[in-house]
C-alpha positions in Angstrom: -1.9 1.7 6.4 -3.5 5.2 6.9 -1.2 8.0 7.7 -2.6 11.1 8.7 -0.3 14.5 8.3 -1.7 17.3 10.8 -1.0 20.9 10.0 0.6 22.9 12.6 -1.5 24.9 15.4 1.0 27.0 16.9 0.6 30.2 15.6 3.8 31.1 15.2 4.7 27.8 13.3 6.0 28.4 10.1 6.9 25.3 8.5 5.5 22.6 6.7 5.5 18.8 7.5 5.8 16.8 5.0 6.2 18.6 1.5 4.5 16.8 -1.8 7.9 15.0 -3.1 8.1 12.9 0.5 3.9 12.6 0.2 4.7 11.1 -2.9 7.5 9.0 -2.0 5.6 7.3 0.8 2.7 7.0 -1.6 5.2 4.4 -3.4 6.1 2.8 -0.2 2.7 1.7 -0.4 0.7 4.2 2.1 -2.4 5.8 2.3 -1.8 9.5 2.4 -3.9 12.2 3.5 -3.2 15.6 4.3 -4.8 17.9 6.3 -6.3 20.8 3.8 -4.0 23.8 3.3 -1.5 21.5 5.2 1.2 24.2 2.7 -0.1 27.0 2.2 2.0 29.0 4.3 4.9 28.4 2.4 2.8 28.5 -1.0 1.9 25.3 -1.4 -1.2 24.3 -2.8 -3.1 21.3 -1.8 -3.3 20.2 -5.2 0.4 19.5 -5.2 -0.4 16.8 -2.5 -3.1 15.3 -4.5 -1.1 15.3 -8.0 2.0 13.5 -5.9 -0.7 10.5 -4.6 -1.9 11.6 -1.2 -5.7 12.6 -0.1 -6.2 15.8 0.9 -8.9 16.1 4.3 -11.5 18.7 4.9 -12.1 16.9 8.4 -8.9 17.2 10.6 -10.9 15.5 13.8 -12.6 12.4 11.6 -8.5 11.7 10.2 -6.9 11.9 13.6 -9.4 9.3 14.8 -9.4 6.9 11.7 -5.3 7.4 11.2 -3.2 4.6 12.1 -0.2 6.6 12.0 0.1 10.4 12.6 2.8 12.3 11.2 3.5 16.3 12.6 5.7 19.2 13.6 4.3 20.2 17.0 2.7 18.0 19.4 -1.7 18.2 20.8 -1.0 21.9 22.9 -2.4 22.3 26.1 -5.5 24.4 24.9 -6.3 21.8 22.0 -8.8 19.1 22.4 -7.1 15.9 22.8 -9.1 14.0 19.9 -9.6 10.3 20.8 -6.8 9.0 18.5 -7.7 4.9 17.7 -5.8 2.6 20.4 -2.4 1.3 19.0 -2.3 4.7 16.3 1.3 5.8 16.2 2.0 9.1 16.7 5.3 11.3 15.9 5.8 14.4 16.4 8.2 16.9 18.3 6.7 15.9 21.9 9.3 17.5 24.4 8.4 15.0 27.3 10.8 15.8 30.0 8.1 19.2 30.1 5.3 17.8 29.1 4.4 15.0 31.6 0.6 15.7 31.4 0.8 14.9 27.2 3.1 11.8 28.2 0.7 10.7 30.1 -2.6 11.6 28.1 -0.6 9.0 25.3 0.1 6.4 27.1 -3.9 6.3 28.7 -5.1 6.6 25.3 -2.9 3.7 24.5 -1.4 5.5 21.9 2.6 5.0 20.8 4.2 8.2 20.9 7.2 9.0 19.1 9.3 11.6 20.3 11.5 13.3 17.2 13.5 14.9 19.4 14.9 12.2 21.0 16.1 10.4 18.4 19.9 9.3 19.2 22.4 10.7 17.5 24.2 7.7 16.2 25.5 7.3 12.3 22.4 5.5 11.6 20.1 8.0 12.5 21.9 11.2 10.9 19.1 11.2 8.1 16.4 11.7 10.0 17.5 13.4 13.4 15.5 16.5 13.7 17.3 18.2 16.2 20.6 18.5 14.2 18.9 19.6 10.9 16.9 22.2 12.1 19.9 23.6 14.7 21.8 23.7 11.2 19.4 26.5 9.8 19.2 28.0 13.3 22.7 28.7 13.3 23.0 30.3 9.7 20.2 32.2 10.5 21.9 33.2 13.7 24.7 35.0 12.0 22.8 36.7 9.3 20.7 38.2 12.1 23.6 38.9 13.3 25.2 40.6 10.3 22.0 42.6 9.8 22.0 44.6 12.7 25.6 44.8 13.1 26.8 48.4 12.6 29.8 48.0 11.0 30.7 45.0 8.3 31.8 41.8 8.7 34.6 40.9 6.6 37.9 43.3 6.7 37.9 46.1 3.7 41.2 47.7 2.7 40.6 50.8 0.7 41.8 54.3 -0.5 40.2 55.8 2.4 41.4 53.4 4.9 41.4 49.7 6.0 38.1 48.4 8.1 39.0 45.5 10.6 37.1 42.7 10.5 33.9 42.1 13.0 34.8 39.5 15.7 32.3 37.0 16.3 32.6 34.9 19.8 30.5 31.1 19.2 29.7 29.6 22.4 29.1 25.7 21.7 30.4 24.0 19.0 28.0 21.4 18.7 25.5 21.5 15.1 24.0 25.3 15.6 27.3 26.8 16.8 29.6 24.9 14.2 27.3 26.2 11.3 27.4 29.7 12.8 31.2 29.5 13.3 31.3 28.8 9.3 28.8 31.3 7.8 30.7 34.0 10.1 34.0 32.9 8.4 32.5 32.7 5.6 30.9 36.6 5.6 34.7 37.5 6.3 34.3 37.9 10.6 37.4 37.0 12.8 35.6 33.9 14.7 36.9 32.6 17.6 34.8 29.4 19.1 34.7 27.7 22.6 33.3 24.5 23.9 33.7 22.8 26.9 34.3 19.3 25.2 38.2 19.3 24.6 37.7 17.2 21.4 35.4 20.2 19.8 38.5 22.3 19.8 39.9 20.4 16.6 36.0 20.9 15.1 36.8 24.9 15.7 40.0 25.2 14.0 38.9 23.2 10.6 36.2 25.7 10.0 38.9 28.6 10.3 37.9 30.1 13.6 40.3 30.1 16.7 39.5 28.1 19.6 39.2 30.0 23.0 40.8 27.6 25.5 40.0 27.2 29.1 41.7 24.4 31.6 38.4 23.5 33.2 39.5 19.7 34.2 37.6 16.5 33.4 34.5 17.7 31.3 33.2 15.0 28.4 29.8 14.5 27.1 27.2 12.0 27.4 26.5 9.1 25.3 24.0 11.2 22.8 27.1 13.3 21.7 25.4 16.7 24.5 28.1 18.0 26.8 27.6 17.0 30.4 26.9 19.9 33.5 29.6 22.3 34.6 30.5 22.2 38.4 30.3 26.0 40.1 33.8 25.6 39.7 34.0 25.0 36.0 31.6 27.4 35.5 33.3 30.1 37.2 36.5 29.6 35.2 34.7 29.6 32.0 33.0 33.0 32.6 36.3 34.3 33.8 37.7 33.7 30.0 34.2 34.9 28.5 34.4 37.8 30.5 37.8 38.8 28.6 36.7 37.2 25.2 33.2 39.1 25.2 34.5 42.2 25.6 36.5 42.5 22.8 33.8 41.0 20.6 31.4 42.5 18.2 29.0 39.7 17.8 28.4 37.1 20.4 26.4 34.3 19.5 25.4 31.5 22.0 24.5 27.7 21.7 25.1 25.6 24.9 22.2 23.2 25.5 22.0 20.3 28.3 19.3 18.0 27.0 16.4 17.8 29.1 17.5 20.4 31.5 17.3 24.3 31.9 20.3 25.7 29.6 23.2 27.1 31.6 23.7 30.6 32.2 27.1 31.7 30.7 26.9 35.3 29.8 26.1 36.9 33.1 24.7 40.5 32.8 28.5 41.5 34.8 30.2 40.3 31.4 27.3 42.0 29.1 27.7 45.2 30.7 32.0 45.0 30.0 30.7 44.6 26.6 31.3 47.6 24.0 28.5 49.7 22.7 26.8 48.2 19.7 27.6 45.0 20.4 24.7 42.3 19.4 24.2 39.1 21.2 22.3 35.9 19.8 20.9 33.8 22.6 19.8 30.0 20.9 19.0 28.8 23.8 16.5 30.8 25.1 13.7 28.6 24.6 15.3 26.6 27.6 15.7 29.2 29.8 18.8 30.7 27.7 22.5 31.2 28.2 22.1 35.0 28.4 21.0 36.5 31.7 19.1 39.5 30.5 17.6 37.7 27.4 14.1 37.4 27.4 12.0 34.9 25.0 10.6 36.2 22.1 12.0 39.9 22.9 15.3 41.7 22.0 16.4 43.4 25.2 18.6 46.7 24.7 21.4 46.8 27.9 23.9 49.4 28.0 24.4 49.7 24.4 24.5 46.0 24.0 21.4 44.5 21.7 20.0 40.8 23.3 18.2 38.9 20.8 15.9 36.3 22.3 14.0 35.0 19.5 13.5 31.5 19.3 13.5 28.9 16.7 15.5 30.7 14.8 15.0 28.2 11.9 12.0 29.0 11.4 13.0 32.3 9.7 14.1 30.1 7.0 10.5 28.3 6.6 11.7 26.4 2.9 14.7 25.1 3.5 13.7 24.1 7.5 10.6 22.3 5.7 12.9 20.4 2.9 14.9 19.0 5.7 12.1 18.2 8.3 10.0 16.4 5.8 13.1 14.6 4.4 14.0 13.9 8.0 10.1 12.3 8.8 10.2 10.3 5.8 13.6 8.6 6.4 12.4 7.9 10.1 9.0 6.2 8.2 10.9 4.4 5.5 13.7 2.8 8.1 10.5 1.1 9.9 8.6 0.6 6.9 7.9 -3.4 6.1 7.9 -3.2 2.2 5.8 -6.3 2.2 3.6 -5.8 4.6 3.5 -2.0 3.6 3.1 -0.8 7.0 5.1 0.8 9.5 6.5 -1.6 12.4 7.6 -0.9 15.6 10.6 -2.9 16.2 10.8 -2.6 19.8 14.8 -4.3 19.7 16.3 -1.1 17.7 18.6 1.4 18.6 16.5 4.3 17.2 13.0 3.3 18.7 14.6 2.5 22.1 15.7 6.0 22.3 13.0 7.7 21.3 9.3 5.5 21.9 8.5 7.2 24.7 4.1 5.6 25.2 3.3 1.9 24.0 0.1 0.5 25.0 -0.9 2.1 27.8 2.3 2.3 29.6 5.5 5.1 29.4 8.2 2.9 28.1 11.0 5.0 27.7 13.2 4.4 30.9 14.3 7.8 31.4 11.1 9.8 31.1 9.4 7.1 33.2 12.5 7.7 35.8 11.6 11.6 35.8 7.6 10.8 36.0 8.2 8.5 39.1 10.7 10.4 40.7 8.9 12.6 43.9 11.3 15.3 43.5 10.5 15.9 39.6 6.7 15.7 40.5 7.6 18.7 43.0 8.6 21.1 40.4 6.1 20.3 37.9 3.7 22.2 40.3 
């Protein structure tokens, strides 16, 4: 079986695939490997370490895609790049982000292709190894804080010297799920006072182990949904919970924020009201401003200066990191191949019965399979604001 790695095309992409040790390791699964040339040369890898660990390297990226029988990559075909005519049945994984990208959903499925959808891999025990999402949010939140720490004015952890004792910086976490835990734990760890919120009750116990103080607000039923994201506020809920933030923000140096609702816009939490109570010099992280953010005045790709307060709206944080976010993603890609992989056979099979593929197959011959992203295609009102 062929498998085809594509290098990114997004400009701003800085990581790598699949790195020569996994190349290597599906080589011994009994796959054909080839790499696209320079496939790691942004991170200093040479294309001879692809070829000394078993795989091909390709000089043709378009004559691969269309003679692969399985394509392996980081970012999906964009917009502006020509859809090459991948073989009918191919298998192709990548990041795909199909609730907003119905026009590439449906480009898949009428090229009969079966597209695999990284992100949407459940989070279940089974599928820790090779779930994207949580890896990569792991490095976004370290980075997070050390961004963080970098621009801060003052220091982090509390100094007691001859001339005087420094407090400690106080770092506010919004979400406690992956990113916002690993922040929480690299603040403690660089000496901050971190206090932590989530609207999940059962996060709060999540909070303390790591050393940081839960901020607790009585906002009724909440919960989460069965892929471990927290479910939609009310107007209610959410006006309680920027009631607290209000008086938690404004005694914090650092505030860092997480909160994600899969497949939908992210919530807005810190409201430019409770930035602007915010002291001078304070610096605030928004992670989720790739989906519209949780920071009112945060703007992708831009840091935004309010009032003395510092908004940082860079996104994919993780990518800052471009080693270590490439040594998990390509572990991650490989475990996904090697769960599927028929030894015998040595080929990858699509076992249309399990958990994992259920979740995240979202094109199979010529027809969107995945019940929830067929649900938003067919539904009028989702059509209405794709235009």
């Amino acid at each position: 079986m062929r498998l085809f790695i594509v290098k990114p095309t997004d400009p701003d992409e800085t990581r790598v695939p699949l790195l020569p040790a996994e190349a290597g390791r599906l080589v011994k699964l009994g796959a054909q490997v080839e790499v696209e040339a320079g496939l790691g040369h942004i991170i200093q890898i040479a294309d001879a370490a692809y070829e000394a660990a078993g795989a091909q390297v390709s000089p043709d990226r378009e004559a691969s895609l269309a003679s692969a029988h399985m394509v392996l990559r980081i970012d999906p075909p964009a917009t502006t790049e020509p859809f090459v005519s991948l073989r009918e049945g191919c298998i192709h994984v990548s990041y795909m982000d199909p609730f907003n990208n119905p026009d590439l959903v449906r480009r898949f499925a009428d090229g009969g292709v079966s597209a695999i959808s990284l992100e949407m891999i459940p989070r279940t025990t089974i599928a820790q190894k090779m779930d994207v999402l949580s890896s990569q949010a792991n490095l976004a939140g370290y980075v997070a804080v050390i961004l963080a720490a970098a621009r801060h004015q003052g220091i982090f952890p509390m100094m007691m010297t001859p001339a005087g004792t420094i407090a400690p910086a106080r770092v506010f976490i919004i979400g406690a799920g992956v990113a916002g835990l690993q922040a929480m734990a690299t603040a403690k760890r660089l000496g901050a006072r971190v206090d932590g919120f989530d609207v999940r009750p059962e996060a709060q116990e999540q909070i303390r182990s790591l050393g940081a103080r839960p901020l607790v607000v009585d906002l009724g039923e909440t919960g989460q949904t069965k892929d471990g994201y927290a479910r939609p506020l009310s107007e209610e809920q959410l006006k309680k919970q920027r009631e607290a933030m209000t008086r938690q923000c404004a005694q914090s140096d650092v505030v860092i924020t997480t909160a994600r609702v899969f497949g939908r816009q992210a919530p807005v939490i810190v409201t430019n009201e409770i930035l602007d109570g915010m002291k001078p010099g304070s610096i605030v992280i928004d992670m989720a401003v790739e989906a519209g953010g949780n920071v009112e005045a945060s703007e992708l790709g831009k840091i935004v200066e309010r009032r003395g307060v510092t908004i940082i709206g860079w996104p994919e944080l993780q990518r800052k990191v471009p080693v270590a976010a490439s040594q998990m993603f390509s572990s991650n890609l490989y475990n996904f191949v090697e769960h599927f992989w028929d030894k015998q056979e040595k080929r990858f099979v699509l076992r249309r019965n399990d958990e994992i593929l259920q979740g995240c197959l979202i094109t199979h011959q010529g027809q969107v399979v995945h019940p929830t992203i067929r649900g938003r295609m067919d539904d009028p009102e989702e059509k209405k604001s794709e235009v």
